[in-house]
C-alpha positions as a Markdown table, in Angstrom:
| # | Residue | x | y | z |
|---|---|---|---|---|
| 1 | Unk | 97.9 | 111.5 | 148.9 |
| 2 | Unk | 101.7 | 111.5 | 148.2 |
| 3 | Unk | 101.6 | 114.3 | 146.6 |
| 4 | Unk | 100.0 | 116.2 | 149.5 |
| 5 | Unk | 101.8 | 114.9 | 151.9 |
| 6 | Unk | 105.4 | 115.3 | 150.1 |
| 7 | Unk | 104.9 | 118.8 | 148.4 |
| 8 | Unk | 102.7 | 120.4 | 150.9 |
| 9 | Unk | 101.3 | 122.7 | 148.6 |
| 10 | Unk | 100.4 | 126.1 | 149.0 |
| 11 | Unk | 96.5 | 127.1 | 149.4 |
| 12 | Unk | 96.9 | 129.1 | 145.9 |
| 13 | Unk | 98.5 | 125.5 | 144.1 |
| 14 | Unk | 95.5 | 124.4 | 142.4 |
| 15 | Unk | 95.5 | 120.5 | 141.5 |
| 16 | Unk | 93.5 | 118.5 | 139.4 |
| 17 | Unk | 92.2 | 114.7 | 140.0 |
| 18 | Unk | 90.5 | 112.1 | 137.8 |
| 19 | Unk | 88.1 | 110.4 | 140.8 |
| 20 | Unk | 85.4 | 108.1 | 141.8 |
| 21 | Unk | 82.9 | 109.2 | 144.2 |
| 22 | Unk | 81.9 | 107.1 | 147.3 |
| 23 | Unk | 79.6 | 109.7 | 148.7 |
| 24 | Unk | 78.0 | 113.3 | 148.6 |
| 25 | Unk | 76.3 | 115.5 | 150.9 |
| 26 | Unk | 74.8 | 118.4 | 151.2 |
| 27 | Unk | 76.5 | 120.9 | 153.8 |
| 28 | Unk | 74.5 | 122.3 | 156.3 |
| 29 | Unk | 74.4 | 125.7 | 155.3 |
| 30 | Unk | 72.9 | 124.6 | 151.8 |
| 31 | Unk | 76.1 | 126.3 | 150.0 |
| 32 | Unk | 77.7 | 123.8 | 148.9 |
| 33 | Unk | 78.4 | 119.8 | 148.4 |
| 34 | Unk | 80.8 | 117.7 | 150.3 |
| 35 | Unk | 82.0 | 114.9 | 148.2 |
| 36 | Unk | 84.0 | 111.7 | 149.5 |
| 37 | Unk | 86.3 | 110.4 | 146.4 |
| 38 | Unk | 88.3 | 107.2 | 145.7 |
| 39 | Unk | 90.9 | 106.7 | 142.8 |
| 40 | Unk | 88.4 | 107.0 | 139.4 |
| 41 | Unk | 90.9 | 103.4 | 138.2 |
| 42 | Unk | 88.5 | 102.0 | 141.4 |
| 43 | Unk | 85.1 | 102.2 | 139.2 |
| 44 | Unk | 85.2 | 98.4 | 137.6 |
| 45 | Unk | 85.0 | 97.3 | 141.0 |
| 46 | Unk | 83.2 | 100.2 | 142.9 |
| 47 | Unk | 80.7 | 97.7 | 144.8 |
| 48 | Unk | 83.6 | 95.5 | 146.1 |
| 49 | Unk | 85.9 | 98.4 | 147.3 |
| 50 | Unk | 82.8 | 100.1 | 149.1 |
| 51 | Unk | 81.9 | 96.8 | 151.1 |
| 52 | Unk | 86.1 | 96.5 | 151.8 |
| 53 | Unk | 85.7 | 100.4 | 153.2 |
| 54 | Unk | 82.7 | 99.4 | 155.2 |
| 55 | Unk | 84.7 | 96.9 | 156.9 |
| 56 | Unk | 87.6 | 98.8 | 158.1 |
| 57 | Unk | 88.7 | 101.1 | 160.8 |
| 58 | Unk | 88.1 | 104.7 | 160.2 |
| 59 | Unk | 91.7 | 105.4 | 160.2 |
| 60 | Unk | 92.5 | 103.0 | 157.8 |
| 61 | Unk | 89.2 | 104.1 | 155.3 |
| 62 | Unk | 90.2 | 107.5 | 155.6 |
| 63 | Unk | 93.3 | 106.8 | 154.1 |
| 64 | Unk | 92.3 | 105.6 | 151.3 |
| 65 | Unk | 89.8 | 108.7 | 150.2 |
| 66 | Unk | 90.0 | 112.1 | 149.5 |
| 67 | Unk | 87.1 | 114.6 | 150.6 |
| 68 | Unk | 86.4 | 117.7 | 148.2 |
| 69 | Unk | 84.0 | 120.4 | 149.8 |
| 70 | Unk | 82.6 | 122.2 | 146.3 |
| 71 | Unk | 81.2 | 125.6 | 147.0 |
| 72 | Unk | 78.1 | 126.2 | 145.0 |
| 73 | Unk | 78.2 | 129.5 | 142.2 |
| 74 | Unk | 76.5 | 132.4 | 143.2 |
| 75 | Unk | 73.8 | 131.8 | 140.7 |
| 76 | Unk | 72.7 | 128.5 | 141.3 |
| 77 | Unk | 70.1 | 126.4 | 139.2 |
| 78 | Unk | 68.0 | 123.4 | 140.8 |
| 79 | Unk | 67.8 | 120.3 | 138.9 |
| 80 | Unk | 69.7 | 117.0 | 139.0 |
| 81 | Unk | 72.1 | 115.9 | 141.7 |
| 82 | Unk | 75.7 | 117.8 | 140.9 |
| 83 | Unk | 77.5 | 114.3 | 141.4 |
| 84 | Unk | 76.5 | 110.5 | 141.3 |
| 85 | Unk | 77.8 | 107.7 | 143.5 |
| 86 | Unk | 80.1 | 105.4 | 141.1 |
| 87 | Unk | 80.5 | 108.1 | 138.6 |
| 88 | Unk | 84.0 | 109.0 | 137.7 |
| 89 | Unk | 84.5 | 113.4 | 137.7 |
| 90 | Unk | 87.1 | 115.4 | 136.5 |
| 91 | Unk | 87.9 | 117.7 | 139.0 |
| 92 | Unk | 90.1 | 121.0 | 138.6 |
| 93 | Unk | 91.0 | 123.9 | 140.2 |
| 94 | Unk | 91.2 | 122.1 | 143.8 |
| 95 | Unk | 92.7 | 124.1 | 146.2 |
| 96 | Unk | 93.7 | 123.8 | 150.0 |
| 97 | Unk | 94.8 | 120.5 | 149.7 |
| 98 | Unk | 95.3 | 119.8 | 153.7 |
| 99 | Unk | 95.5 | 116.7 | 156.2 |
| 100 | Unk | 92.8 | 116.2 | 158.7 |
| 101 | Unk | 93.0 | 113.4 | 161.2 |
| 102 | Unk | 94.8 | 111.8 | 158.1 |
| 103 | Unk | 92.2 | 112.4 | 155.5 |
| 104 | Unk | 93.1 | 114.6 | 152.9 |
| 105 | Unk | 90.5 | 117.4 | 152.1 |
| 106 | Unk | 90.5 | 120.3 | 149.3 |
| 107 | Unk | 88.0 | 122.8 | 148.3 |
| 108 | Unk | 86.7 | 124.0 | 145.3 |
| 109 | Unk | 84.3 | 126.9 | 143.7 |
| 110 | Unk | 81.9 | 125.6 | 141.1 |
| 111 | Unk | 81.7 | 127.4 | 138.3 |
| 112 | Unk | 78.0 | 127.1 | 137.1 |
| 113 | Unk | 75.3 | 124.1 | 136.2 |
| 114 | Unk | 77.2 | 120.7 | 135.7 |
| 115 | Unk | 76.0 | 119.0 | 132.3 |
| 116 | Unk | 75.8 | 115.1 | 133.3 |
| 117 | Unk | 75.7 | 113.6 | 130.3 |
């Protein structure tokens, strides 16, 4: 977030993030996956920091997360989920980092089938 907001970096900087993810969802024109992220050091106490979101203001919650639009490969397989809720991802080549109504959002192209382990 300070980084973001400090740097401003170009749309061709491309960052990476070690992240927890709060939610996912499918976009509505089936081509990709919009994922809501907290700090990955949140994990141990994922359940307690989702019930503290609940409870605030949507100013304040989106503060305090960062949404990642990832654009589905051209080939693209069917199978499990890409990401889990409470799973911590490494996420690179993130590009566009912007502010929206204070969030901040980036996009990203997937490169093929994830392998969750």
């Amino acid at each position: 977030r300070e980084f973001v907001k400090g740097e401003v970096p170009a749309a061709a900087v491309f960052i990476s993030v070690i992240m927890c993810v709060l939610t996912v969802e499918r976009l509505v024109n089936n081509r990709g996956t919009r994922v809501t992220l907290v700090d990955g050091f949140m994990q141990p106490n994922f359940k307690a920091y989702c019930r503290r979101l609940e409870k605030m203001d949507p100013f304040r919650r989106d503060a305090r997360v960062l949404q990642v639009t990832v654009w589905d490969p051209k080939i693209r397989l069917h199978g499990r989920p890409r990401f889990q809720t409470g799973v911590v991802y490494e996420l690179k080549k993130i590009h566009t980092m912007k502010f929206y109504h204070d969030m901040v959002q980036g996009s990203m192209q997937s490169l093929g089938q994830l392998t969750l382990g």
